[in-house]
N, C-alpha and C positions, 0 to 999 in steps of 0.2 A: 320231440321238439327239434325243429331246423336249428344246426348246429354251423354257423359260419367261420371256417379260419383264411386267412390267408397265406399262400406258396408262393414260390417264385417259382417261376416257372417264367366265306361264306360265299360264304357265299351266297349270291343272292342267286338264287334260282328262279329262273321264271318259269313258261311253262314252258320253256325248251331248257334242257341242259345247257346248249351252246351260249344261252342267255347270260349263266353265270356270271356273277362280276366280283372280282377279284382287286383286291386293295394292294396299293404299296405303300409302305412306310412312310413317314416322314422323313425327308433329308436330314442326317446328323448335322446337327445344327452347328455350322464352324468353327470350330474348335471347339467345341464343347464336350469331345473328347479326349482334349488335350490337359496332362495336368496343368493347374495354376500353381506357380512357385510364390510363395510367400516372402517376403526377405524384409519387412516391415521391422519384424518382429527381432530379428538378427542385425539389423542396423542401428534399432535404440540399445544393444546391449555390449558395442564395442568401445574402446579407449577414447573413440574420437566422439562418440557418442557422450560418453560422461564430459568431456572436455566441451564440447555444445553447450552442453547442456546446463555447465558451472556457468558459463561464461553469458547465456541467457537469466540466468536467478540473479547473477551480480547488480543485471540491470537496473534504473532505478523505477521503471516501470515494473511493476509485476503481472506473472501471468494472468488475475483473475480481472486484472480492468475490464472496465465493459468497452464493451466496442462501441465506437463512433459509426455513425448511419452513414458518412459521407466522407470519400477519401481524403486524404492532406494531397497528392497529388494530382493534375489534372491530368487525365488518357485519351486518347481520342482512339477511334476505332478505326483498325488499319498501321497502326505505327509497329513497328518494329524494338525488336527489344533481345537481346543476349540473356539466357539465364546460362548458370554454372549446375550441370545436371550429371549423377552418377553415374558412372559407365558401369553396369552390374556384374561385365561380363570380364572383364578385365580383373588382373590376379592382386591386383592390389588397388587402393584408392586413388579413383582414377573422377575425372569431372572435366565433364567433356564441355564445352560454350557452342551453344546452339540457338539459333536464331529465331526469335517466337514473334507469330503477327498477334494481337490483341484482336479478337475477333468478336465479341461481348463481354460485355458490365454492366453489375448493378451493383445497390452498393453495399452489398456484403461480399461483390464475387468479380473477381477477372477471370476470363478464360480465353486463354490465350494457345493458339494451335503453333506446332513445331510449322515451318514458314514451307521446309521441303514436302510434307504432308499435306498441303493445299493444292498440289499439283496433279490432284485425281483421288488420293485416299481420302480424304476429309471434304466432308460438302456440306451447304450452306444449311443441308435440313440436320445434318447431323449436330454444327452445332447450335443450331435453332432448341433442337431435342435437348439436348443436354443444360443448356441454359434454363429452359424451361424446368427442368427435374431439380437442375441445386436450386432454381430461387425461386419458383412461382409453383411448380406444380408435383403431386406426388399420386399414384396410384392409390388405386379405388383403394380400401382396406390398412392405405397407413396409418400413423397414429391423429393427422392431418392431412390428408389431401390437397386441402388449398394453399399450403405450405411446400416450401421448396424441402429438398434435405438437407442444405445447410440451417434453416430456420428451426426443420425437426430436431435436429440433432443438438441444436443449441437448447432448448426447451428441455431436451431430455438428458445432457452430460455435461452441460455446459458450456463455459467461452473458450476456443481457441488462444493458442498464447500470443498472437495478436505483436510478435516481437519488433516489429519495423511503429508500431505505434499506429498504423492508416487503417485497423480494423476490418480489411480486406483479406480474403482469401484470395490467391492466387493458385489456380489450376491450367495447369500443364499437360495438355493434350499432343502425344508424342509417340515416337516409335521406338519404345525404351529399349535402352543398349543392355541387354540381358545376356549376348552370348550365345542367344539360341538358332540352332539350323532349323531348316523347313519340315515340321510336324513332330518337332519336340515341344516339352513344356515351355511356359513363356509367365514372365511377371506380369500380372492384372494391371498394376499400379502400387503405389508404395506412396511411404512418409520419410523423409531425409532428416535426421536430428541435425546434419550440419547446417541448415538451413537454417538454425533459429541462430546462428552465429555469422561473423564477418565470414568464418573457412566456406560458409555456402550462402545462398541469396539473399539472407537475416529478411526475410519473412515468412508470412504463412504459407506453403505450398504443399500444394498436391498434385503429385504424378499420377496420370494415367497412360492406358496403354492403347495404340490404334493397330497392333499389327501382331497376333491376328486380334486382338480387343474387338477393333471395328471391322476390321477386313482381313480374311483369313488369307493362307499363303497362297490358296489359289484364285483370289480375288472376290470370293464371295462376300458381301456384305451382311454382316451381323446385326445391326441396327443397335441402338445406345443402353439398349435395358441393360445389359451385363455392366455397362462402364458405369452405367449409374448406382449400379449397385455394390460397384466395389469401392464409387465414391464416398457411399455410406458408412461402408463397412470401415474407410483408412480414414476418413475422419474423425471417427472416434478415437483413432490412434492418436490425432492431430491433437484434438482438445484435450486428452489422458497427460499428454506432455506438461499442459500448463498446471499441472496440480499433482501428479506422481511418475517420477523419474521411474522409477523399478517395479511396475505392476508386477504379478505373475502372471506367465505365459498364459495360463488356461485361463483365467480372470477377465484378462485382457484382451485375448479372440474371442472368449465367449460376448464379450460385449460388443467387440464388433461387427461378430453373426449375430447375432440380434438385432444389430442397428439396420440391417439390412431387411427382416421383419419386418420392424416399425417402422418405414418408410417405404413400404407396399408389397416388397419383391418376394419374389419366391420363398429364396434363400437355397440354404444347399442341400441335397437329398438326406434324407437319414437314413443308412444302409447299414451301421457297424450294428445294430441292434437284431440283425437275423442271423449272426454266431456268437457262441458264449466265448472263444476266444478273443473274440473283438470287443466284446464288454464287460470282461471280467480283466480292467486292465486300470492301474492306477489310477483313479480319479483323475490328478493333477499330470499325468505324466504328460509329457511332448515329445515326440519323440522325431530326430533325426530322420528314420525313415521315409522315402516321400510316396509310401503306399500308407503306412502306419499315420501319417500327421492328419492326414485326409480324414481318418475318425475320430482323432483328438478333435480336430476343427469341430467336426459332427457332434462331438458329446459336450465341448465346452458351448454351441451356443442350444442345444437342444436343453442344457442343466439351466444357461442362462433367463431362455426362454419360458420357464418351468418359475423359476424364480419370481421374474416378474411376473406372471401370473397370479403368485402365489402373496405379494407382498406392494406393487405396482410397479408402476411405471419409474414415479420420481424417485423412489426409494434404490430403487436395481441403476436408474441412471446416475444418480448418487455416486455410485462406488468408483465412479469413473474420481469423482474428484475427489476419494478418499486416499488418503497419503500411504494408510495400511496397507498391506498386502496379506492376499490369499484366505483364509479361511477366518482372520482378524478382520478383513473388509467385510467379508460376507455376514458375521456376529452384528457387526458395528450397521449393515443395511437393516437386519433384524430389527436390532431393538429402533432405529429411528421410524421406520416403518410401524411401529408401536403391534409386531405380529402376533406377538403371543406364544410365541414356539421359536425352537434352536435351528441353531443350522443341520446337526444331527437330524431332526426330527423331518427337516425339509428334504436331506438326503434321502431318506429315506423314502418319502413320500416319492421322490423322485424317481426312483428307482422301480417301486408298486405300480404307479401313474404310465410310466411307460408301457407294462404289458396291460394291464387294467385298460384306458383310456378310455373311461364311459363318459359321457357325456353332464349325465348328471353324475357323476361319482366322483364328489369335490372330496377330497382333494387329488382322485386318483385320474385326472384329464388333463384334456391341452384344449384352451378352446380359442386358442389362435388357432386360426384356417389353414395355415402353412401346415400345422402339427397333428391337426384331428384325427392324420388316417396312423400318425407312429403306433407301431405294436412291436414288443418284442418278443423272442422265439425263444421258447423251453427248452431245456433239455429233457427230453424223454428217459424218465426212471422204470417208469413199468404199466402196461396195459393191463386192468383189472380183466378185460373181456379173456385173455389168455389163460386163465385159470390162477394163474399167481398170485399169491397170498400175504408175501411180505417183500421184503426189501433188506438185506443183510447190510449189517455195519458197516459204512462205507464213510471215506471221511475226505474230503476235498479243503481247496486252499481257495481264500479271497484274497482278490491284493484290495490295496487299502482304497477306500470310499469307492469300491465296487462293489458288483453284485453276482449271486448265479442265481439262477430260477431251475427248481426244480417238478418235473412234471410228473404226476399219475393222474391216469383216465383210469374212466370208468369204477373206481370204488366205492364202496360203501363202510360205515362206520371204519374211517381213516385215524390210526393211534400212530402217535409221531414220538418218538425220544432223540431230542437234538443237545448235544453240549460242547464243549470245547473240550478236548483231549486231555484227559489229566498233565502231560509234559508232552512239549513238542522241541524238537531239536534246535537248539539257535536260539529260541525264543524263552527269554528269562521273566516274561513276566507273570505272576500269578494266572490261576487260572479265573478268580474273579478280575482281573486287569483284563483279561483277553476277551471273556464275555462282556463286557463293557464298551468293546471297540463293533460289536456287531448287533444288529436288530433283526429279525425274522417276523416275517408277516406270513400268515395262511391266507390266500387268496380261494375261496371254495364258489365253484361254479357248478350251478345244477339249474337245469333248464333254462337258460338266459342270461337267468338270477346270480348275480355274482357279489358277495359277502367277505370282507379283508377281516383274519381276526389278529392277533400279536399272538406271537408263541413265545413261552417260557423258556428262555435255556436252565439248563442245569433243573429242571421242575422234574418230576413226577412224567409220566406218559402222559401225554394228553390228544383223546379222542373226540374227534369232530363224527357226530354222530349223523347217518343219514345217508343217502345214498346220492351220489356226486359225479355228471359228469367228467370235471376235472379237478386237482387239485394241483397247484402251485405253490412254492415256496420261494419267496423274494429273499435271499440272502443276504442280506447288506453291511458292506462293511461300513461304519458310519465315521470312522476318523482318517481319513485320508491323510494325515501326518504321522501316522503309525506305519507300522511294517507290517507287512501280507501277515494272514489269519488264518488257523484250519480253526476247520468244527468237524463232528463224528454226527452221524445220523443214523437212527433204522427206522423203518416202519412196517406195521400188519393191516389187514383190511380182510372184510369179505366182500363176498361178490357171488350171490347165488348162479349165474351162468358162468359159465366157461366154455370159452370158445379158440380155435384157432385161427388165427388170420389169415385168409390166403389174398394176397396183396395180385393184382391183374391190369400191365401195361403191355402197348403195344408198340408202344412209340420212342423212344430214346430220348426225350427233354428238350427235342432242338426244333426251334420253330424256322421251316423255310418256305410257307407261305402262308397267305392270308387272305381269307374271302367275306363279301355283308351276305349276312343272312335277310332277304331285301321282301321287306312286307311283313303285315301282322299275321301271327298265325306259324309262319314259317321258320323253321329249325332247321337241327341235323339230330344225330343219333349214331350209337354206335353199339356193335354187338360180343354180349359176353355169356358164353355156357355157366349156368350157375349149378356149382356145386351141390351132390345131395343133400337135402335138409337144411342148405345155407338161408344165414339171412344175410339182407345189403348194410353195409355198416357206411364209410365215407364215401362220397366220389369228389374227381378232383374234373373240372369241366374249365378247359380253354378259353377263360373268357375275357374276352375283348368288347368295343363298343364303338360305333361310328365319329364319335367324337375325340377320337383319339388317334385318328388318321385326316383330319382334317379339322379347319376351325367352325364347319357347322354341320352336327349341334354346338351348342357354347358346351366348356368345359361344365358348366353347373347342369347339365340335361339328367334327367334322369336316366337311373342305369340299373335296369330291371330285365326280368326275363322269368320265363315259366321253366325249372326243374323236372322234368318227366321221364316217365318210365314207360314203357309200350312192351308188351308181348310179340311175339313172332305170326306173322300173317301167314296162312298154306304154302304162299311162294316167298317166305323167306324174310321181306319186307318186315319194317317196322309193323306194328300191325294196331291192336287197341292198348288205350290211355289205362294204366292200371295205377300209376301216382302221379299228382301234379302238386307243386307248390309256386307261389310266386315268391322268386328271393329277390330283394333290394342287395345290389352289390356295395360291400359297405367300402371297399377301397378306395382310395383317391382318385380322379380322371387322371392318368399319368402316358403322355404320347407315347407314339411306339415309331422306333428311327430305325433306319436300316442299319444299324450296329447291334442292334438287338438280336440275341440268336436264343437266351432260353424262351422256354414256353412257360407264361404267365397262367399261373392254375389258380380257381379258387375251387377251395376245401369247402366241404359241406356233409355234416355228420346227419344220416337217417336214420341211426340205429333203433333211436326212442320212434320215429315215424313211422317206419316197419318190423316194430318190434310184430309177432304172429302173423305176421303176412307171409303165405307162403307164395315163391317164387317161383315163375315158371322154368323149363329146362332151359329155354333161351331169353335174355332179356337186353333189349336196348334200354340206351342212359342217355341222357342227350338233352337240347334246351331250347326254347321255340321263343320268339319276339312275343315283349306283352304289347297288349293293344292301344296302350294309353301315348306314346309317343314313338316320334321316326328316328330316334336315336338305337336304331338297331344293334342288332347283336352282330359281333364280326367273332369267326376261331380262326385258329391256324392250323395247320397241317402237315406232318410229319413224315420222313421217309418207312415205308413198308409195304415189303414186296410180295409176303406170303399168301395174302389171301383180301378181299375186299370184306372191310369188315363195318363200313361206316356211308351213312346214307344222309341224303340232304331232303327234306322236305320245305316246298314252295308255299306262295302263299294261297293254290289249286287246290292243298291237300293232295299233292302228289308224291309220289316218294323216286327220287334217283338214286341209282349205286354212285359214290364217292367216284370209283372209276370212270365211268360215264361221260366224267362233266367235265366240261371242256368251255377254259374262261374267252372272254370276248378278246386279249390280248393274243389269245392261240397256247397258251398254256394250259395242262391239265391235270388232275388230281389222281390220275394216274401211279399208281404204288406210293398214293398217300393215304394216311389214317386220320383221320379227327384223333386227337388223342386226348379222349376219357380215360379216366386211370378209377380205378374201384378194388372196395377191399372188400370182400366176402366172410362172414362169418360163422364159421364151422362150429358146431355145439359140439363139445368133446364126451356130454352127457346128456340122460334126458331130462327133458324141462317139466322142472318139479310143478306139482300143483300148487298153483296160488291161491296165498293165504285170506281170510279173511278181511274185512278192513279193521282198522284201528288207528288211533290218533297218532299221528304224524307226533314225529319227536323234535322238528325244525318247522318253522313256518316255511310254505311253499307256496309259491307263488307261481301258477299254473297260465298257458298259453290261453289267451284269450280264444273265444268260440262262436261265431264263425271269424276268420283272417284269412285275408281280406274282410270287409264288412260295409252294409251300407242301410239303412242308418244306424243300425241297432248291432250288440255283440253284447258277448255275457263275459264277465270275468269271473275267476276260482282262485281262490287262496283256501288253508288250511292255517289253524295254528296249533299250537300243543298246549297252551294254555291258554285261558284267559289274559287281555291285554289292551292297553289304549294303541289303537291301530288308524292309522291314517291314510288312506287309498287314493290317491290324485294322478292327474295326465296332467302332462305338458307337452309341448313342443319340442321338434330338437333342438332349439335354442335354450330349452330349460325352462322358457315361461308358463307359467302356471294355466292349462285351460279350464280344469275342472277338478272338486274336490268330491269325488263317491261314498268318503267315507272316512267320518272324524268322532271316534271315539270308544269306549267299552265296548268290547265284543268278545264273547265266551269263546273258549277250546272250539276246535271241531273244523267239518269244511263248511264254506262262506259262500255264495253266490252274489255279485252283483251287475246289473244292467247297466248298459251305458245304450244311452243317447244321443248321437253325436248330430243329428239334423241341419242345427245350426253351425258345423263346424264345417273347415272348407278340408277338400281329400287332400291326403296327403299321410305321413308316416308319424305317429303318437306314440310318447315313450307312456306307460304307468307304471306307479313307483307306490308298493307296500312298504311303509313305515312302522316298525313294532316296537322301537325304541330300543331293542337289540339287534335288528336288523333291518335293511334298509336293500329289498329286491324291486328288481327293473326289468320289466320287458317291452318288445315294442308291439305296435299294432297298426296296421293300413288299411284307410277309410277312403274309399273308391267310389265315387260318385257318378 
C-alpha cells in the first residue's frame, strides 16, 4: 500500500533538448522575509498602560455600550487632523503629532493616511482596498464575506471600547516610528492602551504600517492583503480591552491568529511542528526571543484554531470578553459551549489532531482550509524492518501542556510499558499526581487505516496486536500549570523480516534550479544500482507543480502525477515501465520564492507494493505528468559532478541525459542531478515460508481493487470476529455518498463492489466502522 509522508526538502522537454524550459521562482514577496515585531502585547502590560486603562473604567460610559451606527461628529473627506502617535523606536515614551488627511468613512470606520505618505507611498487604490476589507468586504472562505472585518470581528469578540463615545474606529495608516534601518524587522501595526485616555487620542485607534507594510525599502509595492490582516489580527486586541485588562499572553495572540482565519487570510505558516524541540515546549510559554515568539505566535493560534473547531465559533469568540484568564477562560468557553469534555481532554486531542489530521477522523483534524495540510513530525524510536526487537528503558521529559511523539515502523504485535518514574529529582509530587498531569494515546497505522487507542500508565504491558506500518505515541502533558514531567518507557515487538537499510542520495538537500516537466506522458528519472537481493523500501521524489510558480493553474489545481519505476534499456536509458502508481500530492499548494534553497521532497513508502518483486541490477525512480490536467509536474536540481545519473523524458517518449539539456534562457543541467533519494532493503536473512491463512486478529481494512477505477472496484476488509459493521464513502468534505454495508457480518474476509457510475471523478474516502474501530482509505474514480 502507497505510503505518503511529507519532508522538507523540468523541465519541459520538447523534442529538442535545447527546448527545455526552465522555471524561476516567485520574487520574495517584500518583506515577507522580514520579521514582524509585535509590541501590542508589551504596551497593554506597562505602568502607563494600567493607568489608561483605570482611567477609561472610571468612565461613566462603559466598555460594552453598543455602538452608535452614525458618528456624533461631522468629517468631511480631505481635512486634516493631528493625532499623538508612539514613537516605538525611541528609549522611552515618546508621542510624536503627526498630520493625518481623512481619506474614507463609513460609519463604523475612519481611515485616515499619515498626510506625508500621500506624496507617492499611499495611492487611491490602496486605500480604496482597504476600506473595502474593514467595512464592506472580506475574502472568499471568511466567516462572512460580505462583511467587512470590522463587522466580523464584532459578531465574533465583540464591541470595541468605543471610549470617545462616537462608536467609530479610527485607523491610522502611517509610517510607524519603530526605529528600524533598511531590511531589518519592522512593526505590522499595533494597539496603544494610552489612546483610551486624555495621555493619548481617547479614542478607538488602530495603527497600521506602510513601510515596508505597503511598500518595501526598495520600493516595491506589496498590495493591502498583509495590512488587512494584521487589521484583524490587532483588533481583537482592540475589543479584548473593553472587557479584560490582563488576558494571558498565549490566550490573547492565539485569538488574534485566529481572527486573521476568520476573516479569510492565510494566516501564518505552521513550521514549529517539524522538530520536537520546537513543540515539546510549555504550552503557555512566550518567550522573549524573537526566533522563539514566532512559534509561540504558531502554536497559540493553531491551539486556538483547534478550539473553535472543536466548540464553535461564538463560544472561542466569547473568551475574548471573558474577565478570566488562561486555562479559567478556556474551562468557562467549555462549559458555555455546552461541549461535553475538559479542557484536558481538548488538549489532548490537540496534540493527536496535529500529527493524525484525517479528514474524517473527528476529532483528530483541522478542517479549516488554512490548517488541512498541518502534520507533525515523529521522533524516530526504532525501524522494525532493521531486525530490532525491542526498545530499552528510556525515560524523557514533557514541559507542561506539551507533547512528544514517539515513532516505530514497521512492527508487529507492538507491547508498550509506559509509567512515570517511581521518584524524580525536584519533583515532590506522588507518583499518582504525576500520572494525572499526562495522557498517552497509541496512534496505529497499517495500510492507510489509522486507529487512536488511550494507553494505560502504570497498567500491566499492553499489546497492540497485528502487524503495523507505524506506530506513534502522543505524549501529552495535559496541565500546563504544572511543572515539566518524565515518564519511563520500553517496548518489544516482532517483525518476521529483517533488513538493513542502505539509505542512497546524490544530491546534497540544496535546490538551485528548477524546470516543467511540459506535456502529458512526460517525466524524468533517475539512476540507482540496486543492491543483491534488495528490495525498494521509500523514495523521496522532488516535487513541485506549475502552480506554484505562477498564478495559473489556480492554487486549488490538481496535484497528481505517475510514481514509476523503469529497468535499464541496452544503451543505458531508462528503458521499460516495471511499477507505476498514480499518487495525489496530499500537501498544500505552497509558492516557491527565490529565498528558498532546501529541496522540497515527498516521501512515499513501497515497501508493502514491492514486497517479492524482485529488482533489476539497475533501476530508475522517477515521476511522469498524469493526463488529466496541465498543471504539470516541475523538480529541481542539484549540484553533481561525478557522473550523469538522471534523464528527462518528453511528451515523444523520448529519453535525454540531464546533461544534455540546455534551457531556452542558455542555462543547463550540466553537473546537475534530479535528486531522487531511495532507501533499499537488504534481508539480513532468508525469507521464511509463508504461512497459511487464518483470521486476522484486528479488523483490516484492505486497498481497494482496481485504484484508480472507472466505474466499478472491489473493496476487502477482514474481521476477527463477528460484528455490526458499517462500510460507507464520502467525499473529502466528509459528506456522505454511499452506505455498502450496514449491519451483522460474521468473522472472516469480506468482499464488496462498488458502483460508482453515477458519481462524478474525482478522490473518495471509505470508512469501515466496527464500533471498536473506525478505518479510512481513499480511492480515485477517473472517468
Amino acid at each position: 500500500m502507497i505510503r505518503l509522508l511529507v519532508a522538507v526538502l523540468v523541465l519541459g522537454t520538447g523534442v529538442e533538448a535545447a527546448r527545455a524550459q526552465g522555471l524561476t521562482p516567485r520574487a520574495v514577496p517584500p518583506a515577507a522575509d522580514l520579521p514582524v515585531i509585535h509590541v501590542t502585547d508589551r504596551l497593554l502590560r506597562g505602568p502607563e498602560a494600567e493607568a489608561a486603562l483605570a482611567a477609561y473604567r472610571a468612565q461613566p460610559v462603559r466598555s460594552a455600550a453598543a455602538l452608535r451606527q452614525a458618528p456624533a461628529v461631522t468629517y468631511r473627506l480631505g481635512q486634516t487632523q493631528t493625532f499623538k502617535v508612539r514613537n516605538l523606536g525611541a528609549s522611552s515614551t515618546q508621542l510624536d503629532e503627526i498630520e493625518f488627511t481623512l481619506k474614507a468613512q463609513m460609519p463604523l470606520m475612519r481611515l485616515w493616511v499619515e498626510t506625508a505618505e500621500l506624496e507617492g507611498r499611499v495611492r487611491d487604490e490602496d486605500v480604496e482596498a482597504l476600506r473595502r476589507a474593514l467595512g464592506e468586504q472580506t475574502p472568499e472562505g471568511s466567516v462572512d464575506p460580505d462583511a467587512g472585518i470590522i463587522a466580523n470581528n464584532h459578531d465574533t469578540f465583540g464591541q470595541p471600547p468605543n471610549v470617545d463615545g462616537d462608536g467609530v474606529l479610527d485607523v491610522l495608516l502611517l509610517d510607524i516610528r519603530d526605529g528600524r534601518s533598511a531590511g531589518e524587522g519592522y512593526v505590522a501595526g499595533f494597539v496603544d492602551p494610552l489612546d483610551l485616555s486624555s495621555a493619548g487620542n481617547n479614542r478607538d485607534v488602530l495603527y497600521l504600517d506602510t513601510r515596508p507594510g505597503l511598500v518595501d525599502d526598495d520600493g516595491n509595492r506589496r498590495g493591502t492583503a498583509g495590512i488587512e490582516a494584521t487589521a484583524a489580527h490587532e483588533y481583537q486586541h482592540l475589543i479584548r480591552l473593553a472587557y479584560d485588562r490582563d488576558e494571558t499572553t498565549f490566550v490573547d495572540e492565539g485569538l488574534s491568529e485566529w481572527a486573521e482565519l476568520l476573516n479569510g487570510y492565510p494566516g501564518r505558516s505552521i513550521t514549529y511542528l517539524a522538530e520536537p524541540d520546537r513543540y515539546n515546549v510549555a504550552l503557555f510559554r512566550w518567550s522573549s526571543d524573537g526566533s522563539e515568539v514566532l512559534d509561540d505566535y504558531q502554536r497559540a493560534g493553531l491551539f486556538t484554531t483547534y478550539l473553535a473547531e472543536r466548540i464553535g465559533r461564538a463560544a472561542t469568540g466569547g473568551i475574548t470578553q471573558d474577565p478570566a484568564n488562561g486555562m479559567t477562560g478556556y474551562r468557562n468557553a467549555l462549559v458555555d459551549a455546552g461541549a461535553g469534555v475538559t479542557i484536558e481532554e481538548v488538549l489532548s486531542d490537540f496534540h493527536v489532531a496535529n500529527l493524525v489530521n484525517d479528514p474524517l477522523a473527528h476529532p483528530y483534524r483541522y478542517v479549516t482550509p488554512q490548517r488541512t495540510g498541518v502534520r507533525a513530525a515523529g521522533t524516530a524510536v526504532a525501524d522494525g524492518r532493521t531486525g530490532t526487537t525491542e526498545t530499552p528503558r528510556t525515560e524523557l521529559d514533557v514541559q507542561s501542556g506539551a507533547v512528544r511523539y514517539l515513532t516505530w515502523t514497521f512492527v508487529d504485535d507492538f507491547t508498550l510499558t509506559m509509567d512515570v518514574p517511581p521518584s524524580v529529582d525536584g519533583d515532590l509530587a506522588t507518583a499518582a499526581e504525576r500520572r494525572a498531569r499526562l495522557r498517552v494515546r497509541a496512534i496505529l497505522e497499517r495500510e492507510g487505516a489509522v486507529d487512536v487507542r488511550d494507553v494505560t500508565l502504570g497498567a500491566a504491558a499492553q499489546t497492540f496486536a497485528g502487524s503495523f506500518d507505524r506506530v506513534t505515541l502522543a505524549v501529552t502533558h495535559i496541565d500546563p500549570n504544572s511543572r515539566t514531567t518524565r515518564i519511563a518507557y520500553e517496548a518489544a515487538w516482532t517483525n518476521a523480516s529483517a533488513f538493513r537499510v542502505e539509505p542512497v542520495a546524490y544530491d546534497d538537500g540544496m535546490a538551485d534550479t528548477y524546470a516543467l516537466v511540459n506535456g502529458t506522458g512526460a517525466g524524468y528519472a533517475t539512476r540507482f544500482v540496486v543492491p543483491e537481493g534488495a528490495l525498494l523500501g521509500t523514495v523521496r521524489l522532488p516535487m513541485y507543480y506549475l502552480n506554484e510558480f505562477g498564478d495559473d493553474p489556480p492554487d486549488t489545481a490538481q496535484r497528481d502525477f505517475n510514481l514509476t519505476l523503469w529497468d535499464a534499456a541496452p544503451d543505458g536509458t531508462p528503458g521499460t515501465i516495471l511499477f507505476s502508481t498514480l499518487i495525489t500530492d496530499p500537501r498544500l499548494t505552497s509558492d516557491v520564492f527565490t529565498n528558498e534553497t532546501q529541496t522540497r521532497f515527498l516521501e512515499v513508502d513501497l515497501t508493502d507494493d514491492l514486497a517479492g518483486v524482485t529488482l533489476p541490477e539497475v533501476l530508475y525512480v522517477g515521476a511522469r505528468n498524469d493526463g488529466d490536467d496541465s498543471n504539470y509536474i516541475v523538480y529541481s536540481a542539484s549540484d553533481y559532478t561525478a557522473e550523469n545519473v538522471s534523464y528527462l523524458l518528453d511528451a515523444f517518449g523520448i529519453w535525454t541525459a540531464a546533461w544534455d539539456v540546455t534551457f531556452t534562457n542558455g542555462s543547463s543541467l550540466q553537473d546537475r542531478v534530479i535528486p531522487v533519494r531511495v532507501e533499499f532493503l537488504i534481508p539480513r536473512t532468508a525469507v521464511p515460508v509463508e504461512a497459511g491463512p487464518e483470521l486476522p486478529r484486528v479488523a483490516v481494512l484492505h486497498p481497494n481493487y482496481p485504484n484508480p477505477f472507472n466505474p466499478r472496484t472491489t473493496i476487502r476488509f477482514d474481521l476477527p470476529e463477528a460484528a455490526v459493521v458499517r462500510l460507507a464513502v464520502y467525499d473529502l468534505l466528509g459528506r456522505p455518498v454511499a452506505t455498502l454495508l450496514d449491519g451483522l457480518t460474521p468473522a472472516g474476509s469480506h468482499t464488496v463492489t462498488v458502483d460508482a457510475r453515477r458519481w462524478a471523478s474525482g478522490v473518495y474516502l471509505y470508512v469501515l466502522d466496527t464500533g471498536t474501530q473506525r478505518l479510512t482509505r481513499r480511492m480515485l474514480l477517473l472517468k
